[in-house]
Steps between C-alpha positions, in 0.01 A plus 500: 500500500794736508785495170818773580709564231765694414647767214166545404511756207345814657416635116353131394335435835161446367515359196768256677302364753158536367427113530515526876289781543240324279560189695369712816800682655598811583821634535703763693773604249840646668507905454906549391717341256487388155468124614284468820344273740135402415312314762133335363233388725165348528242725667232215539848356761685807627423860612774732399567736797795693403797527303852639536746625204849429653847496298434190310221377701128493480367383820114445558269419756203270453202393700356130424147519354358247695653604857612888472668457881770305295792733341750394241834725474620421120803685390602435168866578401701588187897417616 
């Protein structure tokens, strides 16, 4: 329910990734570079709560749909 990937064209972003979006995911796409972090998720399975734009970092913050006490911390890194 969650795909990270990274040097995800910034420019191409849409038309890249397309098939997951129509597949039912959303994404949070990294604000700098020319390659970036893109983290997709399922909203019918997680809650996105918040997102931070570090150096080569995006980390996020997700509730689970079915029990919103329950948090997942995903940080998904370019090295």
């Amino acid at each position: 329910d969650i795909v990270c990937v990274q040097e995800a064209a910034g420019d191409t972003f849409a038309s890249d990734f397309e098939f997951l979006h129509a597949d039912g995911y959303e994404s949070v796409l990294h604000k700098k570079f020319r390659f970036r972090c893109a983290t997709f998720y399922r909203p019918s399975a997680f809650k996105l709560l918040s997102v931070a734009h570090e150096d080569r970092a995006l980390v996020a913050k997700f509730a689970s749909a079915s029990d919103p006490s329950l948090a997942l911390f995903l940080a998904n890194v370019h090295l």
